[in-house]
Backbone as numpy.savetxt, mean C-alpha at the origin, in Angstrom:
# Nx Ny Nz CAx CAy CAz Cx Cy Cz
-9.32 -30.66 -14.49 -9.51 -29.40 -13.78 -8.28 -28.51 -13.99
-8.44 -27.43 -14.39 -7.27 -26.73 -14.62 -6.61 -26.13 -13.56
-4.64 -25.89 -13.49 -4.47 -25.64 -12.46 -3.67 -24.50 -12.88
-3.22 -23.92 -11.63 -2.68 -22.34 -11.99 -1.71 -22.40 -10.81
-0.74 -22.38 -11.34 0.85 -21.47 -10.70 0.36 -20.56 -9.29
1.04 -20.27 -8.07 1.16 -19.57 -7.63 2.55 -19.06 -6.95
2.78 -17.79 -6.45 4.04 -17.60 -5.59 3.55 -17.04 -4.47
3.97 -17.22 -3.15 3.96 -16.41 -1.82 5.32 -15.72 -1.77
4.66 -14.31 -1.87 5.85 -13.50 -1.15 5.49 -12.44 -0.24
6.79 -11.83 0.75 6.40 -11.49 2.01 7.14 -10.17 1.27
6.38 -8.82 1.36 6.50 -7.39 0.38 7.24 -6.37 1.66
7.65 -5.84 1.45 8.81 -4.73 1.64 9.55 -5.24 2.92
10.29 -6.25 2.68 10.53 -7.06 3.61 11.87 -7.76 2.77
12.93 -8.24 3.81 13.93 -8.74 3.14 13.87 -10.36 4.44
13.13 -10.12 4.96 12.79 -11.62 6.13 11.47 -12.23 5.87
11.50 -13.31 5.66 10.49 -13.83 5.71 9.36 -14.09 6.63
8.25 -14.14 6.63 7.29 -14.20 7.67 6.83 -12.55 8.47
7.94 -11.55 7.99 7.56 -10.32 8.19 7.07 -9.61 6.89
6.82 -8.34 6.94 6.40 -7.65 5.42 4.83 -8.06 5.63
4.30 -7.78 4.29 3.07 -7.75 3.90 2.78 -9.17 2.73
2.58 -10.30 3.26 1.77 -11.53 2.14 0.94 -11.13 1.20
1.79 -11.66 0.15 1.22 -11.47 -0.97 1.07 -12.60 -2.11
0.27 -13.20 -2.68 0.41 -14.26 -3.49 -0.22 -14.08 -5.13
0.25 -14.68 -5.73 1.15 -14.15 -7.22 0.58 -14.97 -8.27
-0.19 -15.20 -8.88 -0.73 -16.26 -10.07 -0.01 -15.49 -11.64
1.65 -15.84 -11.86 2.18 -15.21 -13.02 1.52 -15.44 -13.93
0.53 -16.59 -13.73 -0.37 -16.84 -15.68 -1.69 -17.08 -15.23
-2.75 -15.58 -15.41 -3.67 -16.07 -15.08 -4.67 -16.13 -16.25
-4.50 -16.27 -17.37 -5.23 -16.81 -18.40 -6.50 -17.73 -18.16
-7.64 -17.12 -18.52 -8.82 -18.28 -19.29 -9.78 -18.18 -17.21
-9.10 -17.17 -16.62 -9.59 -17.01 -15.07 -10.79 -15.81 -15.49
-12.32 -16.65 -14.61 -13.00 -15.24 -14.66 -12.70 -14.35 -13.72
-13.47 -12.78 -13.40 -13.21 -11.83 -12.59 -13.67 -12.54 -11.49
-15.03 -13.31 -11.62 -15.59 -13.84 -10.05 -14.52 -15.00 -9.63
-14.43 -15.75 -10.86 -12.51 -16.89 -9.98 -11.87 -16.10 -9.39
-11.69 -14.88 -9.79 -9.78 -14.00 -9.28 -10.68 -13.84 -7.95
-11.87 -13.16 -7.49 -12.24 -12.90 -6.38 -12.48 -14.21 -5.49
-12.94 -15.17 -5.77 -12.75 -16.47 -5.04 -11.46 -16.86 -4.45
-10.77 -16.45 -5.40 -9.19 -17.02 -5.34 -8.79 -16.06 -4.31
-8.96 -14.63 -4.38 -8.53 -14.02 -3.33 -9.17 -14.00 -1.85
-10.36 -14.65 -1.92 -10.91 -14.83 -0.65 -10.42 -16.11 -0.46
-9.58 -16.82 -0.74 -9.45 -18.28 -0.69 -8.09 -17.76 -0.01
-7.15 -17.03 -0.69 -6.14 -16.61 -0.17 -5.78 -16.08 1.45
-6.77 -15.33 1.53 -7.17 -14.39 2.69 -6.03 -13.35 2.85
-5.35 -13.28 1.76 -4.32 -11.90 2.12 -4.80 -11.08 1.78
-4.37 -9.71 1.73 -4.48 -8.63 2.12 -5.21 -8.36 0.29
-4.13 -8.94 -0.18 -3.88 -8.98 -1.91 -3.80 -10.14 -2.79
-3.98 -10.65 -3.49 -3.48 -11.35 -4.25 -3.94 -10.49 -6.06
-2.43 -11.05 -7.00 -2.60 -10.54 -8.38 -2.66 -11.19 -9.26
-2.86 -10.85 -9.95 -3.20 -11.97 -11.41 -2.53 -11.62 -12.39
-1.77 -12.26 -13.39 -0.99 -11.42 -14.24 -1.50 -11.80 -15.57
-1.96 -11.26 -16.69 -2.37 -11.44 -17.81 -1.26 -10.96 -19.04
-1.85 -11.21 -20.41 -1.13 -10.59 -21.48 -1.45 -9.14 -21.57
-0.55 -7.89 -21.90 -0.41 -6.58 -22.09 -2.15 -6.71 -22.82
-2.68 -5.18 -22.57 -3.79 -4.77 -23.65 -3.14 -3.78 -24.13
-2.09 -3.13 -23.79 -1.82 -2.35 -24.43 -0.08 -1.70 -25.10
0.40 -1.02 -25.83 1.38 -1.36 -25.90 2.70 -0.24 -25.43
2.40 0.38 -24.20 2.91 1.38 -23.81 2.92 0.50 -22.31
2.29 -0.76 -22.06 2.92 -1.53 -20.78 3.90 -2.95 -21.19
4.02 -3.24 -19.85 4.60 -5.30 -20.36 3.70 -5.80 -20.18
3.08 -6.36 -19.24 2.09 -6.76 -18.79 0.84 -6.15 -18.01
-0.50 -7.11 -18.23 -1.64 -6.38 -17.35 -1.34 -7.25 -16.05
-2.19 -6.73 -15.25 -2.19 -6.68 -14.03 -3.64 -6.72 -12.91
-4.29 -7.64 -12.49 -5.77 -7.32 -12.02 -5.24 -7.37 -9.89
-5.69 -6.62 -9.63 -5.41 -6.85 -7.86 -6.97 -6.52 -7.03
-6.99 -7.99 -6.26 -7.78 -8.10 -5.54 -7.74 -8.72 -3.93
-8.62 -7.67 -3.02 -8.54 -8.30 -1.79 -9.61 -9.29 -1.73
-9.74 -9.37 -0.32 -10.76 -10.22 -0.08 -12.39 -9.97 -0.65
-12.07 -9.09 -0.51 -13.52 -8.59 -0.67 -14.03 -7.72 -1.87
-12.69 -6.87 -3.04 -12.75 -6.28 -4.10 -11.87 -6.37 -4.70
-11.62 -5.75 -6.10 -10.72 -5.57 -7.15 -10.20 -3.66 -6.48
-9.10 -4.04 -6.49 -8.43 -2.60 -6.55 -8.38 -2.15 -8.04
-7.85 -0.16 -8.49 -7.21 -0.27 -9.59 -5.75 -0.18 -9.29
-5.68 0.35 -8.37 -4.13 0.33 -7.71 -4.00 -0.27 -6.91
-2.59 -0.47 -6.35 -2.15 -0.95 -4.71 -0.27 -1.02 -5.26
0.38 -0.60 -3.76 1.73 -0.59 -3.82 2.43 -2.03 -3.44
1.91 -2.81 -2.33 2.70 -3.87 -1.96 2.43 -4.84 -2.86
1.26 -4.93 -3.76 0.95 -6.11 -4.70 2.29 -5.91 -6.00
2.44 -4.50 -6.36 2.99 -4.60 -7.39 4.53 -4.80 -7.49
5.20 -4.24 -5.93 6.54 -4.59 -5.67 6.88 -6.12 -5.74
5.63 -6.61 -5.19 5.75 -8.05 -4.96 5.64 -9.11 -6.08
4.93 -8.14 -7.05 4.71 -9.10 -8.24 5.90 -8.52 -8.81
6.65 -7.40 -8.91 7.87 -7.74 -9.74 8.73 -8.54 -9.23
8.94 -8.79 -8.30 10.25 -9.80 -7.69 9.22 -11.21 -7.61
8.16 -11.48 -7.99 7.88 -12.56 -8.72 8.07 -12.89 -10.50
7.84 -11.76 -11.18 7.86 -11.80 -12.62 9.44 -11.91 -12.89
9.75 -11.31 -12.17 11.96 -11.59 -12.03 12.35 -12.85 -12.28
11.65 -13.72 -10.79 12.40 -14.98 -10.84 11.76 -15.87 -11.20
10.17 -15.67 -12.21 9.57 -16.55 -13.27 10.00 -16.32 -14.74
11.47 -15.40 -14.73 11.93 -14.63 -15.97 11.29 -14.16 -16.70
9.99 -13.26 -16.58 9.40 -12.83 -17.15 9.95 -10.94 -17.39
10.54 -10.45 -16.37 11.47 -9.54 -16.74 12.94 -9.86 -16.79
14.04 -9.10 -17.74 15.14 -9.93 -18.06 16.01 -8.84 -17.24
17.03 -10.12 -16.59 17.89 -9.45 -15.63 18.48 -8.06 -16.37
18.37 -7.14 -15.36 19.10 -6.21 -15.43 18.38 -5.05 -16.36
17.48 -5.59 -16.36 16.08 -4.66 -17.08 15.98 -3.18 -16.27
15.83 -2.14 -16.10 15.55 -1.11 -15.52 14.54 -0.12 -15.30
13.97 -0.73 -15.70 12.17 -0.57 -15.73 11.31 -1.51 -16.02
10.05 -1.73 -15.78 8.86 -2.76 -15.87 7.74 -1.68 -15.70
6.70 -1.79 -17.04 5.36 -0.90 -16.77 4.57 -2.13 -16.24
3.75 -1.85 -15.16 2.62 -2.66 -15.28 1.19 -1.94 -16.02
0.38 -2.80 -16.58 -1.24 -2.25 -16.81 -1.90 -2.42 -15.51
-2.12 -1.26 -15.00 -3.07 -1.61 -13.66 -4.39 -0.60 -14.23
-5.57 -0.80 -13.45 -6.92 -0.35 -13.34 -6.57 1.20 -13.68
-5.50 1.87 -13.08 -5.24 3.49 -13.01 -4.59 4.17 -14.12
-4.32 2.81 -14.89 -3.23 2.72 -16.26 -1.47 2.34 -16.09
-0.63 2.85 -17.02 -0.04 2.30 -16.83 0.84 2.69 -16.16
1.62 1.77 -14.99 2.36 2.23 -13.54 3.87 1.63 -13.98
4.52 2.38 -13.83 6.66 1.55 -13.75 6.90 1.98 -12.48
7.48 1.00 -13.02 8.48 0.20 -11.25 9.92 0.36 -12.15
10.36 0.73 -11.32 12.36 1.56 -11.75 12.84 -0.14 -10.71
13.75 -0.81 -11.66 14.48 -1.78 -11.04 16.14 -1.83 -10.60
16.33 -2.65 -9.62 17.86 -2.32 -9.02 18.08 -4.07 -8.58
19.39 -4.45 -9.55 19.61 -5.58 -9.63 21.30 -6.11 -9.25
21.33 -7.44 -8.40 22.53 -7.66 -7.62 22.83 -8.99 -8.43
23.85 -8.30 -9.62 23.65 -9.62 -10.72 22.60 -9.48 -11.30
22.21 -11.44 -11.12 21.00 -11.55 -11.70 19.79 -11.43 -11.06
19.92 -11.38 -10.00 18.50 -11.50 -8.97 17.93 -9.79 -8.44
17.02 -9.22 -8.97 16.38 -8.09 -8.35 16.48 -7.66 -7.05
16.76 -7.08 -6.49 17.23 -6.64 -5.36 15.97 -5.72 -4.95
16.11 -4.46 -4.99 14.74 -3.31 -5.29 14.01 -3.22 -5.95
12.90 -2.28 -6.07 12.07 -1.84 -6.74 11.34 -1.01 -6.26
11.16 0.17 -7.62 10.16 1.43 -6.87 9.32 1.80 -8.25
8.18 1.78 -7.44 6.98 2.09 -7.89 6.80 3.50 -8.39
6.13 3.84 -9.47 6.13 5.53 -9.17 4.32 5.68 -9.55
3.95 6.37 -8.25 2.62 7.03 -7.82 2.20 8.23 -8.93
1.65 8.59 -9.76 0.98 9.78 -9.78 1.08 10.89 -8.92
1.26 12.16 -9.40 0.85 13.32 -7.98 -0.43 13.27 -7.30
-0.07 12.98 -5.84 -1.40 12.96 -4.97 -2.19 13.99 -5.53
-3.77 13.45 -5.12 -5.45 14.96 -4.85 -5.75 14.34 -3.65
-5.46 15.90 -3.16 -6.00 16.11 -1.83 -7.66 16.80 -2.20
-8.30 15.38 -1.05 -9.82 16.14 -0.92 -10.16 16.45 0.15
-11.20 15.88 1.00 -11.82 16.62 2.02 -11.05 16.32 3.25
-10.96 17.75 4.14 -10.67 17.64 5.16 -11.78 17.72 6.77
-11.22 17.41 7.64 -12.01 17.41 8.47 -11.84 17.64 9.45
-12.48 19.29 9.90 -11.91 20.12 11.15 -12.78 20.35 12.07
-14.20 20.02 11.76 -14.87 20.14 12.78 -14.96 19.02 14.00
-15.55 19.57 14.88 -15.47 18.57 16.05 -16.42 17.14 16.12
-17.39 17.35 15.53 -18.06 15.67 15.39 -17.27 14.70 14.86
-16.85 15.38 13.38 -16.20 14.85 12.87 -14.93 14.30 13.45
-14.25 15.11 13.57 -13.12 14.55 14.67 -13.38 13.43 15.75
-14.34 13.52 16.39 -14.54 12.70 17.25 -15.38 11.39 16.66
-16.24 11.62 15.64 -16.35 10.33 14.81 -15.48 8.90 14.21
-14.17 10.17 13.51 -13.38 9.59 13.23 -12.35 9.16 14.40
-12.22 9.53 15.90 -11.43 9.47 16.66 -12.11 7.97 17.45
-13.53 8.02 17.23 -14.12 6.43 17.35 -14.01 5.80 16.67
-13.58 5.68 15.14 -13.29 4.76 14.23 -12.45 4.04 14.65
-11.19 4.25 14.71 -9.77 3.81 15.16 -9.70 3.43 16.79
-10.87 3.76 17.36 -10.42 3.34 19.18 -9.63 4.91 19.65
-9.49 5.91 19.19 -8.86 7.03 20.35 -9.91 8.03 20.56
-9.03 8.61 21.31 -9.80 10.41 21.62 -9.24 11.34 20.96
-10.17 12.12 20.38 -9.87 13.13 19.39 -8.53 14.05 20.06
-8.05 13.73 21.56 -7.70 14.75 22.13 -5.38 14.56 21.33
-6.14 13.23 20.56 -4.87 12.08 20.49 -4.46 12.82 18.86
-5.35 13.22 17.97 -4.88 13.65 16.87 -3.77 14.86 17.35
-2.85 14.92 16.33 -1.94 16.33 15.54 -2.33 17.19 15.72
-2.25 18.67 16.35 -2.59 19.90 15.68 -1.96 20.35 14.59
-0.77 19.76 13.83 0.05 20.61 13.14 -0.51 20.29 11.80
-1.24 19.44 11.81 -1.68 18.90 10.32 -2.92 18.32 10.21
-3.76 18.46 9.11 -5.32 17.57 9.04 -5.27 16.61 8.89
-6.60 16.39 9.42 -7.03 14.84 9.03 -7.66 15.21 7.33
-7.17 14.91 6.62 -7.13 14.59 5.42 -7.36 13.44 4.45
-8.30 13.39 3.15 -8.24 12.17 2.29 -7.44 12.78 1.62
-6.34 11.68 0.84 -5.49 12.14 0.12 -5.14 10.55 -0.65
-5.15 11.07 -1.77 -5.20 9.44 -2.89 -3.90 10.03 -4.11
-3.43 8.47 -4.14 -2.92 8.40 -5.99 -3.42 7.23 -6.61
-4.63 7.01 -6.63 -5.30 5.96 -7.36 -6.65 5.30 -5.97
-6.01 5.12 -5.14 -7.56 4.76 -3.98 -6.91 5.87 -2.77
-8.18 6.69 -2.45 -8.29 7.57 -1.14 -7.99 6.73 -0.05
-6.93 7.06 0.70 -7.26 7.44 2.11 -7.19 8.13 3.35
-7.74 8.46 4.40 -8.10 9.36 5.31 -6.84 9.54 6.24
-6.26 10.25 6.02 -4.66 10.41 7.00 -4.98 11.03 8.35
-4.55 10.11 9.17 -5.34 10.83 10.49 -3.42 11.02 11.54
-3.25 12.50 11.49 -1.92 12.56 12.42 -2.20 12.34 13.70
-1.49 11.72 14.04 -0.97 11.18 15.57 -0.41 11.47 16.40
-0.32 12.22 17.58 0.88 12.71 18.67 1.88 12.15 18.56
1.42 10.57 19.39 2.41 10.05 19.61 2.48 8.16 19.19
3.64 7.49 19.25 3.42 6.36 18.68 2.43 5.30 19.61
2.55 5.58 20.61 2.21 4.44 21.49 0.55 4.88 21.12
0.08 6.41 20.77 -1.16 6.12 20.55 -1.81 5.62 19.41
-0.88 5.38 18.48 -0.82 4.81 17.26 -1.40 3.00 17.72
-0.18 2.54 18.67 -0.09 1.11 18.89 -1.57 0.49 19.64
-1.97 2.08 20.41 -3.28 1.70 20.90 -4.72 1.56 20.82
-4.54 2.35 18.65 -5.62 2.78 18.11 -6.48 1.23 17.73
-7.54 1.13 17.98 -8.39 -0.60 17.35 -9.20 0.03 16.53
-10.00 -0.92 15.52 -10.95 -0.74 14.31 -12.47 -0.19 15.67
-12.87 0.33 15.40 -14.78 0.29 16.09 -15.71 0.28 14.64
-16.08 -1.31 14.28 -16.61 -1.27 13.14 -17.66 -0.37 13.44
-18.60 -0.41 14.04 -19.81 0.48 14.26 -19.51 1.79 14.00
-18.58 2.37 14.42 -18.11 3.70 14.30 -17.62 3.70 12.98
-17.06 2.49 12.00 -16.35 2.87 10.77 -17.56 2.97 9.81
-18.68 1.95 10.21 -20.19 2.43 9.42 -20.88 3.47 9.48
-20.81 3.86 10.38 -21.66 5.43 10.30 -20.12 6.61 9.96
-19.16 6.31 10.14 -18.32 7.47 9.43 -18.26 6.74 7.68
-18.26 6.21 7.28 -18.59 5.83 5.97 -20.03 6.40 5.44
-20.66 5.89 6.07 -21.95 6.56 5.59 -22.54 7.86 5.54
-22.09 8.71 6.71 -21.68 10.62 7.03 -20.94 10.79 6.28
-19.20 10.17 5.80 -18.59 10.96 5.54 -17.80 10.49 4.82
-18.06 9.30 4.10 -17.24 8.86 2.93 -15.94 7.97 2.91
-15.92 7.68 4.33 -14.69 7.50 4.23 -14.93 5.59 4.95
-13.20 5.12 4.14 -13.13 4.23 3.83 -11.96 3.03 4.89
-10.76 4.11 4.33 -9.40 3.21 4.60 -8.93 4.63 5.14
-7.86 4.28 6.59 -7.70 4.78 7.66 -5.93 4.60 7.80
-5.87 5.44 7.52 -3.76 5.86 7.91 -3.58 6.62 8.61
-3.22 5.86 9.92 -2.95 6.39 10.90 -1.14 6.74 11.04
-0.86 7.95 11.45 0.96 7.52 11.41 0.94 8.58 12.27
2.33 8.60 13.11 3.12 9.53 14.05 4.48 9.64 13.44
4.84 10.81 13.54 6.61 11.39 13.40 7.30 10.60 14.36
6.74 10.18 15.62 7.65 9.78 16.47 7.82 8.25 16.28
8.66 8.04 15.75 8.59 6.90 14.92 9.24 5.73 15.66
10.65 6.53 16.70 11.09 5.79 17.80 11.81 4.38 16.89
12.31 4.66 16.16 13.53 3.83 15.53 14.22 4.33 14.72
15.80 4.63 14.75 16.71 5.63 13.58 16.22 5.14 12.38
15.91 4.40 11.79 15.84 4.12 10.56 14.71 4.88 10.39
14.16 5.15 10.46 12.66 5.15 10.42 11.95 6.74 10.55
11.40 7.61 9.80 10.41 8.29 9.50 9.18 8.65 10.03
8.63 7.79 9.95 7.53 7.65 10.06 6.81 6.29 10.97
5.91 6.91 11.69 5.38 4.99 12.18 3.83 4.74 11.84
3.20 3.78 11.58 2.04 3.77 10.82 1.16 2.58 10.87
-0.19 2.30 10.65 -1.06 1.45 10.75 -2.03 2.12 9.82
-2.81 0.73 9.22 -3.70 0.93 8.49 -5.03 0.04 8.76
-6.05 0.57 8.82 -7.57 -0.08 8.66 -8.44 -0.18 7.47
-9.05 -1.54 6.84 -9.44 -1.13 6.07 -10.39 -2.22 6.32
-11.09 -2.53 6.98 -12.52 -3.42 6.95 -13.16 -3.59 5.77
-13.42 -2.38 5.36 -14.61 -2.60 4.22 -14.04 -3.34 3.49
-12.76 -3.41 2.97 -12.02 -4.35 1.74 -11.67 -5.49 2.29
-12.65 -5.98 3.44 -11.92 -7.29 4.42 -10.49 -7.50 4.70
-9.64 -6.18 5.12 -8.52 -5.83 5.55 -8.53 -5.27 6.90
-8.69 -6.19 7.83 -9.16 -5.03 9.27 -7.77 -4.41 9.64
-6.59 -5.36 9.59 -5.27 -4.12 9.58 -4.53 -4.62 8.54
-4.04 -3.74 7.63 -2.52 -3.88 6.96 -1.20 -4.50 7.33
-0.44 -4.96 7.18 0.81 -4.83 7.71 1.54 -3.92 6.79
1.80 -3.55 5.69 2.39 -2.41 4.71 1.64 -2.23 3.24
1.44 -1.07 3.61 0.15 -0.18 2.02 1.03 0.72 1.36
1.75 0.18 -0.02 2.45 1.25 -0.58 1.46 1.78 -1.55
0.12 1.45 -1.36 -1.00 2.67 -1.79 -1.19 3.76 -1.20
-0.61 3.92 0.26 -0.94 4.55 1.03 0.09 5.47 0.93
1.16 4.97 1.01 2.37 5.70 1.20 2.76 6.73 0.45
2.80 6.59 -0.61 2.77 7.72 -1.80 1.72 8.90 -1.78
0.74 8.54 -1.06 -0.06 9.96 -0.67 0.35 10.64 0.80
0.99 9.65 1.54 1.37 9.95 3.04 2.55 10.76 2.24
3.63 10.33 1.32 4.78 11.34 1.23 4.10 12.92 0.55
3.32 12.90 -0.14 2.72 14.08 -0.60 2.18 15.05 0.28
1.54 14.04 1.42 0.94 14.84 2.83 1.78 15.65 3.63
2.91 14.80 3.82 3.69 15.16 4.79 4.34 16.22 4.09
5.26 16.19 2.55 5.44 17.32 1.92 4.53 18.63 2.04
3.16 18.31 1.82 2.12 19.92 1.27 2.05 20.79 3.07
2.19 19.21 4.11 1.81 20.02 5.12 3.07 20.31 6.30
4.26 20.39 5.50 5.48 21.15 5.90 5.82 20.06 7.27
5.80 18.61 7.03 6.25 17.66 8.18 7.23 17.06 8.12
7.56 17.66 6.82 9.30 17.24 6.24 9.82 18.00 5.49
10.94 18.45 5.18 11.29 19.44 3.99 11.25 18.93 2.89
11.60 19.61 1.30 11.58 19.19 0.37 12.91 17.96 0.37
14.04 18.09 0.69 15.27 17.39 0.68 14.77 15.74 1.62
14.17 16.12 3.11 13.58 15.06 3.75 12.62 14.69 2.94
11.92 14.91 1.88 10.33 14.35 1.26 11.31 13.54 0.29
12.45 13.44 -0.12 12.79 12.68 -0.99 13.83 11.16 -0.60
13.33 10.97 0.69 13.79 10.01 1.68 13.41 9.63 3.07
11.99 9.07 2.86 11.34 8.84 3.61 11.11 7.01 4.07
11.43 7.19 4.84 11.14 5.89 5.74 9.89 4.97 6.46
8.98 4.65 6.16 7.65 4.54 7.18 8.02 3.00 7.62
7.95 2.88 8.75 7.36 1.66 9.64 5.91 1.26 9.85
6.07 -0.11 9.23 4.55 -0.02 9.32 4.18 -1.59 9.54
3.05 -2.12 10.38 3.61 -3.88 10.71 3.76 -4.27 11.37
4.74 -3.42 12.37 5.57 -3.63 13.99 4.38 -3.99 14.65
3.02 -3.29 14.96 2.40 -4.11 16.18 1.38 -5.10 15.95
1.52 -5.22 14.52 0.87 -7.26 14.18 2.68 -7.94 14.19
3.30 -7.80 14.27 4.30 -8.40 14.52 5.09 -9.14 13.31
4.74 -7.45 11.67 5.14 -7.92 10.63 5.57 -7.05 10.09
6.55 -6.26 10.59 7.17 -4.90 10.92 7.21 -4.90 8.95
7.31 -3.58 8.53 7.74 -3.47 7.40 8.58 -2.57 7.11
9.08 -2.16 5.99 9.89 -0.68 5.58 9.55 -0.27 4.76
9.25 0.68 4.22 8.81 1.30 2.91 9.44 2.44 2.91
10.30 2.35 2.34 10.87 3.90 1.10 9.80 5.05 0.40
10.03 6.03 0.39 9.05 6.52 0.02 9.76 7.95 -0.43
9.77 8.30 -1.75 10.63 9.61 -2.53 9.28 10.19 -3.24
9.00 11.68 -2.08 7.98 13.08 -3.13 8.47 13.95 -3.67
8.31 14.10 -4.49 8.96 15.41 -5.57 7.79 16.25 -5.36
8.41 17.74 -6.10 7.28 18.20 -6.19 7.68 19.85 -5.57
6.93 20.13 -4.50 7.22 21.21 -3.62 5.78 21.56 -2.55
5.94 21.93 -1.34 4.41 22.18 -0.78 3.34 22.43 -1.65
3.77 23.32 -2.13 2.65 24.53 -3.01 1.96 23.35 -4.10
2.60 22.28 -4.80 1.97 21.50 -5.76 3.41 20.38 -5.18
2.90 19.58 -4.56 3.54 18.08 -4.95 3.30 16.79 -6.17
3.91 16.98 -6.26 4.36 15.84 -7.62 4.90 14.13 -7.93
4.93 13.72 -8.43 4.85 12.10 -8.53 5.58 11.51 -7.42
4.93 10.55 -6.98 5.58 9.91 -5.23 6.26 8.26 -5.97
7.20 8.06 -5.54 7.98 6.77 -5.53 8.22 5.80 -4.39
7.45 4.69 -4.49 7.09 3.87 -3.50 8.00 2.75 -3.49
8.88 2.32 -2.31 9.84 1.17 -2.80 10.31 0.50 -1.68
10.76 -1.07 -2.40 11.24 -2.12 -0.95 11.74 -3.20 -1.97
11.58 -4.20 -1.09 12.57 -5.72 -0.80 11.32 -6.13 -0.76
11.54 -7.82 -1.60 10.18 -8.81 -1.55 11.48 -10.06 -1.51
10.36 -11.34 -0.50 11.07 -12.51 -0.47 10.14 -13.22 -0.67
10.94 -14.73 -1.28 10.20 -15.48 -1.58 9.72 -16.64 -0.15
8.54 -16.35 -0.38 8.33 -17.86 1.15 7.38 -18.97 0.50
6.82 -19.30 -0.23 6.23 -20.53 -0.84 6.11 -20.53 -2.23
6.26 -21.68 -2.90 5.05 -21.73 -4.47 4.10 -23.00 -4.34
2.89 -22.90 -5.34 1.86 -23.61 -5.15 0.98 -23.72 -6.07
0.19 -24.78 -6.36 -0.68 -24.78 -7.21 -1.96 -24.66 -6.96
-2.92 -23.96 -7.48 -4.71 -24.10 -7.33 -5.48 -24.66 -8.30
-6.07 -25.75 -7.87 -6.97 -26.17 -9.21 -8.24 -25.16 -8.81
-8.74 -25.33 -9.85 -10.17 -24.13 -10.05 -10.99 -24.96 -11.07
């Protein structure tokens, strides 16, 4: 029975058991697409990746990411996490300063920052966000204000509820305040009929009041349909949240290029994510997504 390598690591996180779990198959050769999806429902994280030989020759390696329930073409915490796995399986050579991956969206680099020999950072760089539909009317609002568990009375005025993607959409819903953040729950019923009205999928919720100096931003994510009912840290997400917050004047250009989000704290797997938008309101431009990955297990799967 053949067996396959794995790594557990805990993504934008420098502690273990906090961050976002993520697990790592550096050689996934001779694996079908329905194995990688078994494997990731076997996993039950958020993510798990698969790493193959390059198809092409403008990356290093391909790259397949899947949750429980689908294949992404993107995602941010899988790919931070798989470089500080490909690091210390020496598959990138110390002190390297870039790594392309092949992902579904094409090909993505991660800019590296190394202490010695061991990787320290890494940042992702996003595509310029597309902003699509917004949503100002009042059903809507209150549809989506049942998705998440609040009252519409709980959204932002200063900014929309917005889809906004760099490779997978999602629905940015502003927040007053944090504690209504901490108090927002999934209402699957409500996430099926706003899916089915209105398209929508995966749910980023965040407040300015972030209520820790370090920190930016505070944030939660829903994503049921991908058998993710909460996140602990989406640097898919993040790179359209820095574009958001840039186009809709919630940070300046100088603040959009040092952004902080908390995200985690109330599953009790706090995260950090870095987050640098270029660009300017009027047209924002490529977002840079970045953190700390640790190692917490390795393992084998027969299949």
């Amino acid at each position: 029975m053949p067996e396959y390598r794995y790594l557990h690591y805990d993504v934008f996180t420098d502690a273990r058991f906090e961050g976002n779990p993520l697990a790592v198959l550096p050689d996934a050769r001779g694996l079908s697409t329905e194995q990688m999806q078994t494997i990731a429902q076997e996993m039950a994280f958020s993510e798990t990746t698969f790493v193959l030989p390059r198809e092409r020759d403008d990356t290093d390696i391909r790259m397949r990411i899947f949750t429980p329930a689908a294949e992404l073409p993107m995602a941010g915490h899988p790919t931070i996490g798989s470089t500080f796995a490909l690091a210390r399986e020496g598959l990138i050579r110390p002190g390297a300063e870039r790594f392309v991956f092949g992902l579904g969206v094409g090909p993505t680099p991660v800019d590296l920052s190394w202490d010695g020999e061991a990787l320290s950072f890494a940042w992702m760089t996003q595509r310029a966000p597309e902003f699509g539909d917004t949503f100002d009317d009042r059903p809507a609002r209150e549809l989506i204000a049942r998705a998440v568990g609040l009252d519409a009375g709980e959204f932002a005025e200063n900014a929309p509820i917005e889809v906004v993607s760099t490779g997978v959409p999602f629905v940015y819903l502003p927040i007053r305040t944090r504690a209504a953040v901490d108090r927002a729950a999934p209402d699957l019923e409500a996430m099926r009929r706003a899916q089915a009205e209105l398209g929508l999928e995966h749910y980023y919720l965040f407040s300015l009041e972030a209520g820790e100096p370090a920190s930016t931003v505070y944030s939660r994510m829903f994503a049921p349909v991908l058998g993710v009912m909460e996140d602990p840290a989406t640097g898919g997400a993040c790179g359209p949240l820095g574009g958001y917050l840039l186009r809709h004047g919630l940070v300046t250009q100088e603040q959009a290029r040092a952004v902080v989000n908390l995200q985690g704290h109330r599953m009790g797997r706090p995260s950090w994510i870095s987050i640098e938008a270029s660009g300017t309101p009027e047209a924002p431009g490529p977002v840079r997504v970045g953190g700390r990955s640790v190692l917490v297990a390795t393992g084998t799967l027969e299949v």
